[in-house]
C-alpha positions as CSV (number, residue, x, y, z in Angstrom):
1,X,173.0,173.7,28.0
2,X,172.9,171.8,31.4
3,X,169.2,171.0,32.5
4,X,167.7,172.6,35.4
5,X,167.0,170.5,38.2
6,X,164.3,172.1,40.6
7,X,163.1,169.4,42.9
8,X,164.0,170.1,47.0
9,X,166.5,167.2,46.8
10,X,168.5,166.2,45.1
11,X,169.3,169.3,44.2
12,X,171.7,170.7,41.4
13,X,175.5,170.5,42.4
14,X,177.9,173.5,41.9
15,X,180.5,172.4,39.5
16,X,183.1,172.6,42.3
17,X,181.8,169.6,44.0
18,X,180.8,167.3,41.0
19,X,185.0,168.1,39.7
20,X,185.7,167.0,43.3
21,X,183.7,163.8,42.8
22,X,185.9,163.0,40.2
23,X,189.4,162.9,42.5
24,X,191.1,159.6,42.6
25,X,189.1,157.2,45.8
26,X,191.1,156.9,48.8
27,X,191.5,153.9,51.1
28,X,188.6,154.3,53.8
29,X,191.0,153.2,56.5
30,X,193.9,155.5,55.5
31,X,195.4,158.6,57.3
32,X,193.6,160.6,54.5
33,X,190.9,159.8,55.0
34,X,190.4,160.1,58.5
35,X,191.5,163.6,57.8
36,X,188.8,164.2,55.6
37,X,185.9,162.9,57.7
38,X,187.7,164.6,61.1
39,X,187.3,168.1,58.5
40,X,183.8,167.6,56.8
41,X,182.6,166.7,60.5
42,X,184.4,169.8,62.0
43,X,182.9,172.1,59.0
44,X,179.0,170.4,60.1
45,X,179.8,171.1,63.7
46,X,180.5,174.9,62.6
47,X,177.4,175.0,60.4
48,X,175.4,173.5,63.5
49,X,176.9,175.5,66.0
50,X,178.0,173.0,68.2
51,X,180.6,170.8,69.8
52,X,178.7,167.6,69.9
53,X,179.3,164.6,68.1
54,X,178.2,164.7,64.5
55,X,177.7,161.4,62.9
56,X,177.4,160.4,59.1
57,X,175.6,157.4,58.0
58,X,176.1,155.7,54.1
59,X,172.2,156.1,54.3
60,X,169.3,158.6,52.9
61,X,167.6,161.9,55.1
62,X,164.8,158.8,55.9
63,X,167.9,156.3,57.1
64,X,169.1,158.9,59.5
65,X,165.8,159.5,60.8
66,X,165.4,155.8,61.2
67,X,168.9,155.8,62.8
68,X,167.5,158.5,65.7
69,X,164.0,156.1,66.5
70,X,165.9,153.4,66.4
71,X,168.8,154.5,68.5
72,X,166.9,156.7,71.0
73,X,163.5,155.2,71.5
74,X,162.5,151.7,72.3
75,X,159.3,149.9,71.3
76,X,156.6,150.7,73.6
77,X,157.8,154.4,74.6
78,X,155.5,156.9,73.9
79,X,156.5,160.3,71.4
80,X,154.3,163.3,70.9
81,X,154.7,163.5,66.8
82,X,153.8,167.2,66.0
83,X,153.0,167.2,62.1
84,X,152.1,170.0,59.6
85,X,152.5,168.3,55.9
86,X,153.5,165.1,54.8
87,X,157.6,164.4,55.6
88,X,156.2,165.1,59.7
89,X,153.5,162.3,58.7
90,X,156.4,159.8,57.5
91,X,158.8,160.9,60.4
92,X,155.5,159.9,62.4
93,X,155.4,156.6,60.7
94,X,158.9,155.7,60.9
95,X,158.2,156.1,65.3
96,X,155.0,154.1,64.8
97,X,156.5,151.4,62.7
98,X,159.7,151.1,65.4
99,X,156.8,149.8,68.1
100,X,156.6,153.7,69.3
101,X,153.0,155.3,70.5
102,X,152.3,157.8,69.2
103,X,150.4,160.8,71.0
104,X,149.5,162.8,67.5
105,X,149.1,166.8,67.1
106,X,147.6,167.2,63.7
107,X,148.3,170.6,62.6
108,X,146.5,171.8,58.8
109,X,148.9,171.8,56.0
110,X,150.2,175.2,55.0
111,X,150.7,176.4,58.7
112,X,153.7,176.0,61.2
113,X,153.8,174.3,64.5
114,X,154.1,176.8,67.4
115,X,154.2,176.7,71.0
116,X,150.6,176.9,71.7
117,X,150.4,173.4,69.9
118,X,153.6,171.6,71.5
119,X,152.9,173.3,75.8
120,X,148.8,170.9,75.6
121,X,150.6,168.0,74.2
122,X,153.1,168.0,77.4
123,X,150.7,168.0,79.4
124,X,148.4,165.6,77.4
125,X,151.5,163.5,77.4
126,X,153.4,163.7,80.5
127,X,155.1,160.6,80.0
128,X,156.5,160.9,77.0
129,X,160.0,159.8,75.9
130,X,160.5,162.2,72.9
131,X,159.0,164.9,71.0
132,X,159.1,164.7,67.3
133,X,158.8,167.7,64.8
134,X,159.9,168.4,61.3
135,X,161.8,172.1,61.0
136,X,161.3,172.6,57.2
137,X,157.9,170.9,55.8
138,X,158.9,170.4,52.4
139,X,156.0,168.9,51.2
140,X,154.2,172.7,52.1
141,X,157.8,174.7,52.4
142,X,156.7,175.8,55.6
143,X,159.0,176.3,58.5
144,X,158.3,175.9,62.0
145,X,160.0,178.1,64.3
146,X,162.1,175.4,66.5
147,X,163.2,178.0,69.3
148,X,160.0,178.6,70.1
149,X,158.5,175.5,69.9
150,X,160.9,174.6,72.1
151,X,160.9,177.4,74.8
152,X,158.0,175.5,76.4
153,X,159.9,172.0,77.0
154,X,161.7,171.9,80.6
155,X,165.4,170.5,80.4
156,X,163.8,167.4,81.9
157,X,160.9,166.7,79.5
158,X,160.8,164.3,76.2
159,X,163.9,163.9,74.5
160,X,163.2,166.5,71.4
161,X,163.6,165.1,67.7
162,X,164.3,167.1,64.8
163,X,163.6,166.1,61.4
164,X,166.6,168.9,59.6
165,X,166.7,167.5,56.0
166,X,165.2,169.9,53.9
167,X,166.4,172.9,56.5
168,X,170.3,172.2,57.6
169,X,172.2,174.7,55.0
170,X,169.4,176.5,53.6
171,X,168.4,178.5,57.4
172,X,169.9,178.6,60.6
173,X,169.9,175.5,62.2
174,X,171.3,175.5,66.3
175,X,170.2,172.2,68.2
176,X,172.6,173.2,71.5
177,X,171.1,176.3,71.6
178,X,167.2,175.5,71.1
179,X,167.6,172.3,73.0
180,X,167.3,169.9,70.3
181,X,168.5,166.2,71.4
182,X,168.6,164.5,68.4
183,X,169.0,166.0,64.7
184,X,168.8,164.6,61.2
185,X,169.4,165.4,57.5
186,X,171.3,165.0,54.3
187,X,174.0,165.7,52.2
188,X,171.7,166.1,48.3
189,X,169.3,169.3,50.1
190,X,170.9,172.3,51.8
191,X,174.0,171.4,51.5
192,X,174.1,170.9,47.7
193,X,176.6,167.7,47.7
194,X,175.8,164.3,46.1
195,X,173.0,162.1,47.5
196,X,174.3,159.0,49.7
197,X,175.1,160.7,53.2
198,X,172.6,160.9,56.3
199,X,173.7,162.6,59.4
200,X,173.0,162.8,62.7
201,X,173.4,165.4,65.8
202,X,173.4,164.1,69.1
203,X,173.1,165.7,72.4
204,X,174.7,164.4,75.7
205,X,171.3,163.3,76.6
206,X,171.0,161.9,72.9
């Protein structure tokens, strides 16, 4: 009898995929596998509903956070980090360490992040250069309701930042459509695959 693995990530992998783990490696600059990464990108791009680019990083859900601060923001900038639990506290963190201010809404653990939280924080924070919020708090399971977070940033605000690990594969997740600049997650939550990939979703303004 197999155990039963029921942590949020990793989580347990359908047999499928761990037989497909055991295929023979090919070379990582070969026809193949350029195949394979131009179909496992095209598949994301479905399950995002979008046509931007979709990058994978040999990295954890935290590396490809770190890869959108890093990437996006520049030390000094300022970022609105709305948090309700503790992975919106580290995505915070990862900002703060990066050289980012950080203009903080504190929401109490156990309750989403809505609009009424994100419109005073604009305007509390007119100049900042990204908005930061987690869509599934894993440390509370709570979800926050991204479109309407959203609805109250103008197409010229803060670039918007969205922490998808624990979310992309388990609910709907649709960054063109909500207005989400820069995404990231995982392969070992939602998407039930081995640990070891971070991705990323970028917008043309991302």
């Amino acid at each position: 009898m197999e155990p039963h693995l029921f942590t949020p990530g990793p989580v347990a992998v359908p047999h499928a995929v761990r037989v497909a783990g055991a295929a023979p490696l090919i070379g990582h600059r070969s026809e193949p596998y350029f195949a394979l990464l131009g179909e496992i990108q095209g598949r994301l791009r479905r399950l995002l509903g979008t046509d931007r680019p979709v990058v994978l990083l040999p990295s954890s859900g935290t590396g490809a956070l770190e890869a959108l601060v890093v990437n996006l923001l520049a030390p000094g900038e300022r970022a609105i980090s709305v948090s309700c639990g503790a992975f919106g506290d580290r995505f915070r963190e990862i900002a703060a360490r990066w050289g980012v201010a950080i203009h903080a809404v504190d929401i109490p653990w156990g309750s989403a992040a809505g609009p009424e939280d994100v419109a005073p924080a604009l305007k509390e924070c007119p100049d900042a250069s990204a908005l930061l919020l987690t869509h599934n708090e894993t440390s509370t399971g709570v979800a926050t309701d991204l479109a309407a977070c959203l609805s109250v940033v103008p197409p010229d605000g803060p670039l918007v930042l969205v922490d998808a690990v624990s979310s992309l594969g388990a609910m709907a997740c649709r960054p063109d459509a909500w207005g989400v600049d820069g995404l990231a997650s995982c392969s070992q939550k939602g998407l039930m695959t081995p640990p070891g990939l971070g991705l990323v979703a970028l917008s043309e303004r991302g």
